[in-house]
ZATORKE-939653 format. One record per residue: residue in one letter; z, x negated, y negated of N, C-alpha, C, O in turn. Coordinates in steps of 0.001 Angstrom, whole numbers, padded with zeros to 6 digits, always signed. Atoms other than C-alpha are relative to their C-alpha. Layout:
BEGIN
aZXYZXYZXYZXY/...
% end
This chain:
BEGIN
x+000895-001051-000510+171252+155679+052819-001402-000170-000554-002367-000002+000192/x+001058+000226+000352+168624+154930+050532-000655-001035+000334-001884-000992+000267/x+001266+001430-000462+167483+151077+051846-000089+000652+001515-000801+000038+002309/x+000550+000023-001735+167562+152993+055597-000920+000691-000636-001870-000024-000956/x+001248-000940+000512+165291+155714+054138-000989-001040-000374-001904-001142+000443/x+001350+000994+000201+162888+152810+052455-000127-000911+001095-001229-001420+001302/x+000744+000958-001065+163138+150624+055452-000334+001115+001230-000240+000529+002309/x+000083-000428-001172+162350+153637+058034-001726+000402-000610-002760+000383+000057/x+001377-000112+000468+159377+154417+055828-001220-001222+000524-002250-001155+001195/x+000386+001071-000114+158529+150989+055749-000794-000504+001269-001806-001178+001461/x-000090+000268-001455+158814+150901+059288-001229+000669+000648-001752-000002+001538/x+000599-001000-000085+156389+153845+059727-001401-000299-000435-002446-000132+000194/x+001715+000176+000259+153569+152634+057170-000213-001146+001375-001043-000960+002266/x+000167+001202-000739+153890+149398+059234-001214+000137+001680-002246-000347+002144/x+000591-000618-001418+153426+151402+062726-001557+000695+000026-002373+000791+000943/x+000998-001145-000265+150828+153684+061593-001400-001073-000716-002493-000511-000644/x+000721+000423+000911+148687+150959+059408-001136+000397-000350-001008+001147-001318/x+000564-000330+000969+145089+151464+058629-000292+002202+000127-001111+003046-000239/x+000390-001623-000738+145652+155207+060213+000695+000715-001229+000672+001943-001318/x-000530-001056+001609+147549+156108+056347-000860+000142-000636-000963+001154-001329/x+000813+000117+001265+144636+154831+054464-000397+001778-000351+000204+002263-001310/x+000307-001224+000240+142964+158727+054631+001339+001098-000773+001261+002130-001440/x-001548-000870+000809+146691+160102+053399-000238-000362-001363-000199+000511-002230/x-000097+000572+001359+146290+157892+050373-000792+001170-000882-000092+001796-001677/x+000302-000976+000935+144126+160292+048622+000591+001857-000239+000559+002627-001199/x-000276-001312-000192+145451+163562+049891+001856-000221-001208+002203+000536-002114/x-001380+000746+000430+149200+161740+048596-000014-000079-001819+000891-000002-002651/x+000258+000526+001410+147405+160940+045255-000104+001627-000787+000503+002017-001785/x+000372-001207+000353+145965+164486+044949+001024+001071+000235+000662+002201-000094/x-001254-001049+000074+149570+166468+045663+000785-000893-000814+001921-000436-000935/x-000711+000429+001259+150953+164357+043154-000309+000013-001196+000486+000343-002077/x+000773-000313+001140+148506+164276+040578-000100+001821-000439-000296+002250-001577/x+000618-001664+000375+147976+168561+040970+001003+000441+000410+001077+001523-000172/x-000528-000947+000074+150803+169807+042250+001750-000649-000123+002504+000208-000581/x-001287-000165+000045+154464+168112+042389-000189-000992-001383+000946-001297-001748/x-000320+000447+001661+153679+166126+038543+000176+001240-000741+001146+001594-001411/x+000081-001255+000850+152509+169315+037216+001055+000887-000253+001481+001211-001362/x-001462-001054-000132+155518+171720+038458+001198-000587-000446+002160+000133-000712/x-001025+000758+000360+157818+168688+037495-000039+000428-001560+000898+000992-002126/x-000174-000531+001240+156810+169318+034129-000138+001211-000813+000130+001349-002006/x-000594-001466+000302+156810+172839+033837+001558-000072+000080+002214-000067-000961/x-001077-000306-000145+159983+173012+035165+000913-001485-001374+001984-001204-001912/x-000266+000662+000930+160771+170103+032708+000036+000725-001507+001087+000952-002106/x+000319-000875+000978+159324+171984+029781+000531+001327-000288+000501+001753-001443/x-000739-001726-000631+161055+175691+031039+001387-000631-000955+001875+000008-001886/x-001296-000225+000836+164198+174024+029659+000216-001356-001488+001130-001956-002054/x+000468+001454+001397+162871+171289+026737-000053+000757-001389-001174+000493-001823/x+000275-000489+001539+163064+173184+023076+000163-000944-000698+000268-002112-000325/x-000187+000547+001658+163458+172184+019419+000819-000904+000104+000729-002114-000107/x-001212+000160+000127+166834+172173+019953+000748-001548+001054+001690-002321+000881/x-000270+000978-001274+167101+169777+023038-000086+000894+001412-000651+001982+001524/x+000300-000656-001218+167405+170606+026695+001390+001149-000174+002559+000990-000526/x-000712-001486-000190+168566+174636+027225-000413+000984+000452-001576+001374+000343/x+000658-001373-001065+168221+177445+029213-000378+001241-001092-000537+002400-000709/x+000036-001094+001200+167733+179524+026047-001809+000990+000449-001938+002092-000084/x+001197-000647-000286+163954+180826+027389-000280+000595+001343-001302+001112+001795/x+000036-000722-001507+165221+181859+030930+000710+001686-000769+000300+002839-000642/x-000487-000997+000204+167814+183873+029040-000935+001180-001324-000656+002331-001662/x+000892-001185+001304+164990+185427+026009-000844+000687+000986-001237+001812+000675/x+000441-000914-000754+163255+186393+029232+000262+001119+000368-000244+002225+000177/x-000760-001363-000221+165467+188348+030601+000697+001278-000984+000881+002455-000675/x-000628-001137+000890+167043+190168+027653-001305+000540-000865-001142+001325-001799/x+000862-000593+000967+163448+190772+026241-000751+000888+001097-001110+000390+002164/x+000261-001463-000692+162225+194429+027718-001536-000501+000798-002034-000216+001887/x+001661-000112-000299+158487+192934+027375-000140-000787+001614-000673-000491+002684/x-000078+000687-001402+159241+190291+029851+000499-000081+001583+000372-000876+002515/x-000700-000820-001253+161043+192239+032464-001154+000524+000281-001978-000027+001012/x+001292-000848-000093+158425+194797+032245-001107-001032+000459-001341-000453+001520/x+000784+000478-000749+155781+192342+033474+000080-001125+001178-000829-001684+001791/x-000512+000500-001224+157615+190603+035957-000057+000648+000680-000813+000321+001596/x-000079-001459-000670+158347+194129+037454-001742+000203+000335-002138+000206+001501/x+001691-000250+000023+154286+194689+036993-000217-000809+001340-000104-000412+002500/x+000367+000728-001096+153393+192034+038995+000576-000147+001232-000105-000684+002105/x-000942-000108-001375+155930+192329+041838-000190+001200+000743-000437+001319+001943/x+000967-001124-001163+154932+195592+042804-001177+000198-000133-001481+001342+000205/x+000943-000240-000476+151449+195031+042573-000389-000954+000582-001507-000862+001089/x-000092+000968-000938+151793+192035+044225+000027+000538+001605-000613+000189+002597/x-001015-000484-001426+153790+193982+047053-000762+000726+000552-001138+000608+001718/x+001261-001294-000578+151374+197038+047225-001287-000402+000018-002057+000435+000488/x+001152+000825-000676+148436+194750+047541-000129-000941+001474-001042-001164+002269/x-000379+001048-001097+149977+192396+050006+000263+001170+001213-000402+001071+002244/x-000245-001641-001063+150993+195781+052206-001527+000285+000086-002027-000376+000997/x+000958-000679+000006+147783+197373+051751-001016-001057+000365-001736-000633+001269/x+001026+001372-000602+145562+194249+052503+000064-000412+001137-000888-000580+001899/x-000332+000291-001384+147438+193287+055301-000315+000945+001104-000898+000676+002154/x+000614-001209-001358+147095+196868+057278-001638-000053+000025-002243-000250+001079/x+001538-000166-000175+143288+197164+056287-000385-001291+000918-001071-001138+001929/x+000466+001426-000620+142965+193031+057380-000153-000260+001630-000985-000754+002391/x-000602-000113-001392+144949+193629+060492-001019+000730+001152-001475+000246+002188/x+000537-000956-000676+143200+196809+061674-001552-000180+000393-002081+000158+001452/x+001263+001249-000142+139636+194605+060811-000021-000860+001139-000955-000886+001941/x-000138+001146-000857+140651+191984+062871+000087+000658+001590-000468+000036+002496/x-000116-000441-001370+141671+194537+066166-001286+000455+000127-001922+000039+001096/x+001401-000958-000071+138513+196634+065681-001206-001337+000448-002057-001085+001301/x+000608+000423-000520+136755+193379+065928-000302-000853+001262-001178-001680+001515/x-000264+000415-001368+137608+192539+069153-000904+000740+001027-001341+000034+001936/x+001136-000711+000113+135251+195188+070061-001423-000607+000386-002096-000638+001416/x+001339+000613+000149+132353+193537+069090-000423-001259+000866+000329-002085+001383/x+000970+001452-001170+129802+190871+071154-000017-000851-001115-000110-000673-002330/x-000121+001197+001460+130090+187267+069763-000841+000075-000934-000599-000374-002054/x+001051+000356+001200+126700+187763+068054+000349+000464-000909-000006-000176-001899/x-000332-001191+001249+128148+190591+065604+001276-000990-000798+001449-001309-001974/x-001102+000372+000449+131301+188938+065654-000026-001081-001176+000550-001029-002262/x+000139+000782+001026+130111+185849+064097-000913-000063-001251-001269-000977-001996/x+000824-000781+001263+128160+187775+061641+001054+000346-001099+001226+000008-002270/x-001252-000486+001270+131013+189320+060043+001062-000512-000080+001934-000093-000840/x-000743+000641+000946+133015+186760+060086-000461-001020-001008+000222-001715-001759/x+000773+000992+000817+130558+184806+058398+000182+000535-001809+000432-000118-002823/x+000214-000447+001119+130183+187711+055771+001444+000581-000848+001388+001094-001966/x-001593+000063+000092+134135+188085+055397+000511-001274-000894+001004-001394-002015/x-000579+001444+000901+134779+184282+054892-001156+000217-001554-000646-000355-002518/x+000491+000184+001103+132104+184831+051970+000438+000797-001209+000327+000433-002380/x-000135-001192+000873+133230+188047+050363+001855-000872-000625+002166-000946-001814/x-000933+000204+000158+136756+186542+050544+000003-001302-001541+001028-001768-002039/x-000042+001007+000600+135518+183955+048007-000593+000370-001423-000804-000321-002419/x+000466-000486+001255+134226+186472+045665+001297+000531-000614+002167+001213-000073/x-001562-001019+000075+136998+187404+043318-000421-000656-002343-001493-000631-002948/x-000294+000414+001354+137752+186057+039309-001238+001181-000996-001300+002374-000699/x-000034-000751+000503+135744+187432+036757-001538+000471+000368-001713+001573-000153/x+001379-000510-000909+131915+188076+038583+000659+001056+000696-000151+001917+001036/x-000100-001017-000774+134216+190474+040494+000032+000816-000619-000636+001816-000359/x-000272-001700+001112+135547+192885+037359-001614-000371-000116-001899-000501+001074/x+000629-000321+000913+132495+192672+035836-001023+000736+001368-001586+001782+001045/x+000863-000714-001116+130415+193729+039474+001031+001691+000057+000448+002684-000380/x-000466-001077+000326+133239+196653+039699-000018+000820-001347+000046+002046-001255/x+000594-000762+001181+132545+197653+035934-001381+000756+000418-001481+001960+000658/x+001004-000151-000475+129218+197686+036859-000449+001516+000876-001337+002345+000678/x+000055-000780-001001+129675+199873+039653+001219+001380-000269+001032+002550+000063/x-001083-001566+000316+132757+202466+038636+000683-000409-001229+001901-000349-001396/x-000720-000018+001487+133134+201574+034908-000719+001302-000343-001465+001875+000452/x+000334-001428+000281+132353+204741+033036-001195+000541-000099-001507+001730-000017/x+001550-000561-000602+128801+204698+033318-000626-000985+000633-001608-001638+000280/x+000456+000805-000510+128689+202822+035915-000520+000439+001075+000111+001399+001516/x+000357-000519-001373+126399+203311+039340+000108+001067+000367-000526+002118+000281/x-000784-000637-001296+128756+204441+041729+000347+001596-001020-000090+002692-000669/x+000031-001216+000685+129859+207053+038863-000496+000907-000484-000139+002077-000623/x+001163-000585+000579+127289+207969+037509-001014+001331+001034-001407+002462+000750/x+000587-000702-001209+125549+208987+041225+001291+001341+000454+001053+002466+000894/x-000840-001294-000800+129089+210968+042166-000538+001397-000870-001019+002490-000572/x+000236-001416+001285+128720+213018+038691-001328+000496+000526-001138+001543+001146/x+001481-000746-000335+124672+213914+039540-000101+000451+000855-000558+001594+000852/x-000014-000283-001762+124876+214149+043130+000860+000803+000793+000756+001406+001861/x-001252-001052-001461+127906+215819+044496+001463+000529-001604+002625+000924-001512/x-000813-000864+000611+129321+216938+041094+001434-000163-001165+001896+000537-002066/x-001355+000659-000083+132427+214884+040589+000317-000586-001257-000189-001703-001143/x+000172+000827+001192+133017+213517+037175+002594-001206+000511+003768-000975+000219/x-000783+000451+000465+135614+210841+037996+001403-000660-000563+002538-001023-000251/x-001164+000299+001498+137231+210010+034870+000538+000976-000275+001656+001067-000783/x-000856-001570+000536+137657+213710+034459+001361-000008+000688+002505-000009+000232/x-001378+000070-000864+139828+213629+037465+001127-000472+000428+001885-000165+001348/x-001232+001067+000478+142179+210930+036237-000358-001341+000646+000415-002278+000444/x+000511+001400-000087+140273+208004+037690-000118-000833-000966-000694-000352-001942/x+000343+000555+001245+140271+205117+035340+000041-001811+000915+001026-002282+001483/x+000029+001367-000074+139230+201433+036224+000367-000996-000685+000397-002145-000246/x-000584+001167+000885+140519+199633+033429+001565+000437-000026+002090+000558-001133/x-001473-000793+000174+144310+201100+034375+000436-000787+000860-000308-001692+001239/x+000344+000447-001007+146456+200065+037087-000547+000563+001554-000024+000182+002601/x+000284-000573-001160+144787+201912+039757-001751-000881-000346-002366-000657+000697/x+001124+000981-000093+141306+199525+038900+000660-001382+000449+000096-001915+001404/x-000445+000983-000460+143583+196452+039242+000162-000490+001046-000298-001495+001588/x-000189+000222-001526+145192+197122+042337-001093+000424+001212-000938+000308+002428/x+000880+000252-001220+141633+198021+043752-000732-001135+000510-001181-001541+001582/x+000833+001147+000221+140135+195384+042785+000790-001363+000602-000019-002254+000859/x-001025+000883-000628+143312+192789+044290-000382+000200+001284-000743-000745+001985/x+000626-000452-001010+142350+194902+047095-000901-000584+001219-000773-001002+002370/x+000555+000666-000486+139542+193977+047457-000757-001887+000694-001523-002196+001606/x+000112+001175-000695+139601+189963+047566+001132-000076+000679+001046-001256+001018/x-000840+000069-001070+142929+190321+049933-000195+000265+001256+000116-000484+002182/x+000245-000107-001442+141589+192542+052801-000772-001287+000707-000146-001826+001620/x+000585+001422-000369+138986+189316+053556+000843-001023-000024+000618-001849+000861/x-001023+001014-000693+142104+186947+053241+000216+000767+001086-000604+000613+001991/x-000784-000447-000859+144131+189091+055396-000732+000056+001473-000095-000015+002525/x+001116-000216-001116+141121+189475+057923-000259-001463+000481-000285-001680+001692/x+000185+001148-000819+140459+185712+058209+001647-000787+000142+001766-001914+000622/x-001614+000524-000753+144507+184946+058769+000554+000926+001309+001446+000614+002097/x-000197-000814-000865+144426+187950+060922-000435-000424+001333+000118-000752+002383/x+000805+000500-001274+141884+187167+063059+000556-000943+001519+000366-000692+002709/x-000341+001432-001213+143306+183984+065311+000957+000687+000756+000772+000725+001972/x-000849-000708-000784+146445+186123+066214-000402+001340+000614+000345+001717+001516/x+000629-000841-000857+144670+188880+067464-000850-000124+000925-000942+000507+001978/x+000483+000638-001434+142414+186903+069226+000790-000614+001286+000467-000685+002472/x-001164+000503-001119+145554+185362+070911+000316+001315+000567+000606+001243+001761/x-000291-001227-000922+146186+188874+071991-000765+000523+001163-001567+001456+001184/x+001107+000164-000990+144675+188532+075013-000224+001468+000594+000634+002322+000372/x+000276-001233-000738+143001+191552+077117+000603+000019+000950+001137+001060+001332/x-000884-000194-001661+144564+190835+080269+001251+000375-000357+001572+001372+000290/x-001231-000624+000592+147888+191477+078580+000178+001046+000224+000940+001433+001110/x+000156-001136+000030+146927+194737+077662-000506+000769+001184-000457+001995+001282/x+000698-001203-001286+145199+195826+081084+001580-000256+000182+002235+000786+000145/x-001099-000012-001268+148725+194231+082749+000706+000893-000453+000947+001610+000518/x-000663-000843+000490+150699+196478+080723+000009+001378+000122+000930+002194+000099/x-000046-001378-000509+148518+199431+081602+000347+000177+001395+000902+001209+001772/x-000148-000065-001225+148687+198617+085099+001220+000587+000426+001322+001516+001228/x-001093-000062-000227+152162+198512+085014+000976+001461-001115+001810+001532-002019/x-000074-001397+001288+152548+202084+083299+000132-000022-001286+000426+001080-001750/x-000627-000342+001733+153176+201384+079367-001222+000709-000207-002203+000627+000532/x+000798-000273+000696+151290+203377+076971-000787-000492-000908-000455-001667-001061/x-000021+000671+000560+149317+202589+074549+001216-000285-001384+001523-001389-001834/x-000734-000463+001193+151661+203774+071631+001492-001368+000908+001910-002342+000281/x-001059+000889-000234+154583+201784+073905-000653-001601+000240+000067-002588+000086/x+000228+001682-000047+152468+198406+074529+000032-000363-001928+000663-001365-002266/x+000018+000553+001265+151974+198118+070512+001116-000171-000598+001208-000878-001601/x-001383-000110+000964+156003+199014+069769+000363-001269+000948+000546-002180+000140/x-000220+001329-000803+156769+195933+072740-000626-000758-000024+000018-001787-000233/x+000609+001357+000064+154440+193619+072755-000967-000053-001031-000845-000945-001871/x+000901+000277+001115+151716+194017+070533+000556-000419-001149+000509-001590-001527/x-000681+000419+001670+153595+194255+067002+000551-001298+000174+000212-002239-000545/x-000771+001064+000149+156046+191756+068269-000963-001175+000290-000437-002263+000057/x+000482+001098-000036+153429+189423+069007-000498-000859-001303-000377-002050-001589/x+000861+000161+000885+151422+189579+066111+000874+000260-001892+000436+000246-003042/x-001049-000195+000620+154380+190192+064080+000362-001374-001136+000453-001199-002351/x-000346+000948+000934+155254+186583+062657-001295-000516-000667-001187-001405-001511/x+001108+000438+000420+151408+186212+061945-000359+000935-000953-001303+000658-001694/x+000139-001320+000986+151562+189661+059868+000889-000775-000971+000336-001033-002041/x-000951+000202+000924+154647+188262+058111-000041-001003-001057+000473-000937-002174/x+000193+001151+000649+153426+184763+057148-001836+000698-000878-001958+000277-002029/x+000669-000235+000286+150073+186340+056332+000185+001269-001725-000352+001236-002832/x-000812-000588+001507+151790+188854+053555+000358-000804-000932-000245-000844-002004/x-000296+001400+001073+153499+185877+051830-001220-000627-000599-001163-001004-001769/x+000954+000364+000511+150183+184735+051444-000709+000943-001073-000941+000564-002221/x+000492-000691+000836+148604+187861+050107+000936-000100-001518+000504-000457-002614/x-000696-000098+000917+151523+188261+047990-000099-001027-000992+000024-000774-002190/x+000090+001365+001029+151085+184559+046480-001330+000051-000937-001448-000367-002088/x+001231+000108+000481+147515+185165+045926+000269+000712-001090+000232+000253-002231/x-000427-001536+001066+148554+188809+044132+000294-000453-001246-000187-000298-002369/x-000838+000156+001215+150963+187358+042337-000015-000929-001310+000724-000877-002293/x+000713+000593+000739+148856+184718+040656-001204-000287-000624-001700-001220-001257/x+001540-000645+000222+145841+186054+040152-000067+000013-002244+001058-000013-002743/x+000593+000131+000903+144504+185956+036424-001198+000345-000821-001233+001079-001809/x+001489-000140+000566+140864+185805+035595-000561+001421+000346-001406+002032-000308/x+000648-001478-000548+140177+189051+037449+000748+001248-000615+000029+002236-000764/x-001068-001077+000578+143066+191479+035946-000437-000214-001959-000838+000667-002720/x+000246-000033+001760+142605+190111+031977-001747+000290-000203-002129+001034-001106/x+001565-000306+000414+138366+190072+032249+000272+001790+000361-000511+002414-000355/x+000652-001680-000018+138616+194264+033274+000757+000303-000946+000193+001020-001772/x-000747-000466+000629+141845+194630+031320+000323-000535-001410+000837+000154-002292/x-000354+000840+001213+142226+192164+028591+001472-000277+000074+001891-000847+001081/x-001143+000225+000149+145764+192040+027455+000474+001561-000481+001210+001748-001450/x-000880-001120+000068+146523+195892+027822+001092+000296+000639+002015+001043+000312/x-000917-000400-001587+148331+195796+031217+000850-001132-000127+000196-002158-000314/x-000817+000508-000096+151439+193953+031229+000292-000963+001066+001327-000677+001668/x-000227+000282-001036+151164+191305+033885+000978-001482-000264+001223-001859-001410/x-000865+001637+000231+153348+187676+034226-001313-000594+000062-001535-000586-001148/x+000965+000559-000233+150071+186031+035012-000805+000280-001690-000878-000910-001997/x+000937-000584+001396+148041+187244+031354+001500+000123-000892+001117+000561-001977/x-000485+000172+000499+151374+187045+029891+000665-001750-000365+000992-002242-001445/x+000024+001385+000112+152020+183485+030418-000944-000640-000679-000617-001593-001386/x+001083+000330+000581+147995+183123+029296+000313-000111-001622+000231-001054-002410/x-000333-000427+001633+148919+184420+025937+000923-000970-000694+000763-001482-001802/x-000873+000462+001025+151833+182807+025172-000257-001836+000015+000524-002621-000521/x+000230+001277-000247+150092+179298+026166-001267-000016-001164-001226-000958-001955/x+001018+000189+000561+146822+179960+024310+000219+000696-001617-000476+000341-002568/x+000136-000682+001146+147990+182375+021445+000262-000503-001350+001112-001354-001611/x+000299+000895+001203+147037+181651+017892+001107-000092-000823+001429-001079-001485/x-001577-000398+001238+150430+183275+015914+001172-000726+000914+001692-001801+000614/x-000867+000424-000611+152761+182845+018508+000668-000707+001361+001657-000509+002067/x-000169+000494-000943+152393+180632+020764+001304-000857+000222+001824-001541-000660/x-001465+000786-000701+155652+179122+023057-000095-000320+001411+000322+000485+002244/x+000150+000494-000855+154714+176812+025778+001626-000049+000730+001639+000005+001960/x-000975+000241-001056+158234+176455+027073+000400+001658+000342+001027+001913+001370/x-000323-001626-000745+158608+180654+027367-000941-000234+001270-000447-000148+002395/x+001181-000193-000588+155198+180331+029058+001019-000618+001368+001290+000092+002337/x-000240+000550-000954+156952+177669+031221+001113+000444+000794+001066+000046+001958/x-001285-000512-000283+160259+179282+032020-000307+001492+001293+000158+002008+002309/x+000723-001611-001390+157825+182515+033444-000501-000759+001099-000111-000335+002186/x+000568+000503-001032+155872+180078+035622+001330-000106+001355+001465+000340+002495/x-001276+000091-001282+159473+178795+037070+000348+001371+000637+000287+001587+001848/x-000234-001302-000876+160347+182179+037845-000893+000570+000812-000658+000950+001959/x+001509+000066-001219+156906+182753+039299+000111-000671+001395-000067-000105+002473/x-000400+001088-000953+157678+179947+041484+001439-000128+000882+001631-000775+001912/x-000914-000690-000810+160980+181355+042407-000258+000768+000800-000031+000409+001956/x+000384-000744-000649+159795+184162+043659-000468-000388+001202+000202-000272+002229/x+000610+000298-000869+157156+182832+045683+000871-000663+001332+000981-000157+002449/x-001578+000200-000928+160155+180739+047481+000688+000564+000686+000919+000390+001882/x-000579-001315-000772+161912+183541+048045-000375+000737+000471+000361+001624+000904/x+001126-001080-001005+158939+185391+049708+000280-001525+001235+000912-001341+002276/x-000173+000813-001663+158910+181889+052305+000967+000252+000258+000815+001020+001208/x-001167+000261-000615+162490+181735+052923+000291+001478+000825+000542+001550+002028/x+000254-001168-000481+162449+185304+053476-000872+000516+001308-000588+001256+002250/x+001259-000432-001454+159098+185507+055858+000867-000903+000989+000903-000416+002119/x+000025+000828-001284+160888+182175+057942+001580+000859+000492+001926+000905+001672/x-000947-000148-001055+164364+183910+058178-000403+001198+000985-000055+001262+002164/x+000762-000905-000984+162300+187082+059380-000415-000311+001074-000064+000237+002119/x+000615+000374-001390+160388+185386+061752+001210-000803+001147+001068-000712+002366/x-001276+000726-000847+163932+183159+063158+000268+001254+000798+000182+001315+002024/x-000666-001464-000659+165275+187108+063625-000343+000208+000893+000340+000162+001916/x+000433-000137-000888+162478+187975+065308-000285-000324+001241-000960+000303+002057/x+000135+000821-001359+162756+185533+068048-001399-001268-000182-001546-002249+000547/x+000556+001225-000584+159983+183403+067364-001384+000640+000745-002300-000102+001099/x+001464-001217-000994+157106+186415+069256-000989-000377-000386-001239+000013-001526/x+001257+000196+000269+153798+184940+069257-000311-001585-000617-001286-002283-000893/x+000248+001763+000503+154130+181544+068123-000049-001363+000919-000227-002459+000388/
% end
């Protein structure tokens, strides 16, 4: 099985010749950054003192701290990836709306915002609704409002998950976009023509169209969510319990540092994420396949 596999390859560079050369670097660069690297995490996840052992899957799990920020990050993963996706979605119909000139205005200023995020973003939201910041400062003078009084707090997680927030709706808006543009207008007149409502064209055809492009587009938010870093520890430091700033720590920290715990969270990181695809493709199989 293995000399047909090397001679069908074989067979293949042969056919395709100087039309691989451009693969060669892309080939070099997913090996060099992403399947060496994960080889040796997942190498390292079970490499101790002792020899090779699962002993840092199981200190994960039986240690409270490391549950607790697995849990963290999974539902604010989840309630970002939800909440990004409806705002992204509802972006993307609304701009259907608009004449190309606008259109390609804001998606111009979308793809840019979407690229603002790490730690220029906390420190612009400090800026703006840290405790004497701007935006706070003007509610308190202007209309009264103090706030912080009123249990607002930006360095909590209700600053986190705005701030995830905000670089997701701009993903979710430029993955949104293409499938809503596939939602053609004539659709929607034929549908009125032919009596549906609107409330019944969106439960039949609309959702289901736009449905496996919502689903694969979540997985994404969620991946982003769920690996995010520079933006959660610059507002928060190491108060908030996340897998992402907990992995940081135990890779960089001066007392107790343990690269193979560190590595054991990544694998599970990397589980997850897995189990968000396998999940979005058997969803979308269920669904028939609508819109693709």
């Amino acid at each position: 099985m293995k000399k047909n596999l090397v001679a069908r390859l074989s067979q293949e560079l042969r056919r395709g010749g100087i039309l691989w050369i451009p693969f060669v670097p892309l080939i070099i660069f997913a090996l060099a950054f992403e399947i060496l690297p994960m080889g040796y995490i997942i190498y390292s996840s079970v490499h101790t003192a002792a020899g090779i052992s699962t002993a840092s899957f199981s200190e994960i799990f039986k240690s409270k701290y490391y549950v607790v920020s697995l849990r963290n990050s999974l539902l604010v993963s989840v309630a970002v990836g939800i909440i990004g996706l409806i705002i992204g979605t509802f972006g993307a119909l609304s701009l259907r709306s608009l004449g190309e000139a606008w259109r390609e205005k804001l998606l111009t200023l979308v793809n840019m915002t979407s690229n603002f995020s790490g730690v220029p973003l906390a420190f612009a939201y400090i800026v703006l609704l840290g405790v004497n910041g701007l935006v706070t400062v003007l509610v308190k003078e202007k209309m009264g409002l103090d706030l912080y009084g009123m249990g607002f707090n930006l360095f909590s997680w209700t600053g986190i998950v705005l701030i995830y927030i905000y670089f997701s709706v701009p993903l979710a808006f430029m993955l949104m976009y293409p499938a809503v543009y596939a939602l053609r207008q004539d659709i929607q007149e034929a549908a009125y023509i032919l009596g549906a409502g609107k409330v019944h064209f969106w439960r039949k055809i609309g959702v289901p169209i736009l449905l496996p492009s919502m689903l694969g587009s979540f997985t994404l938010l969620f991946a982003n969510s769920l690996g995010a870093y520079a933006t959660a520890y610059a507002l928060t430091n190491s108060n908030n319990s996340l897998v992402s700033i907990t992995i940081a720590n135990l890779v960089t920290g001066d007392i107790f540092p343990d690269p193979s715990l560190a590595s054991a969270l990544a694998v599970i990181m990397a589980a997850f994420l897995v189990a968000s695809i396998v999940i979005n493709a058997r969803l979308k199989k269920n669904s028939g396949g609508v819109g693709e």
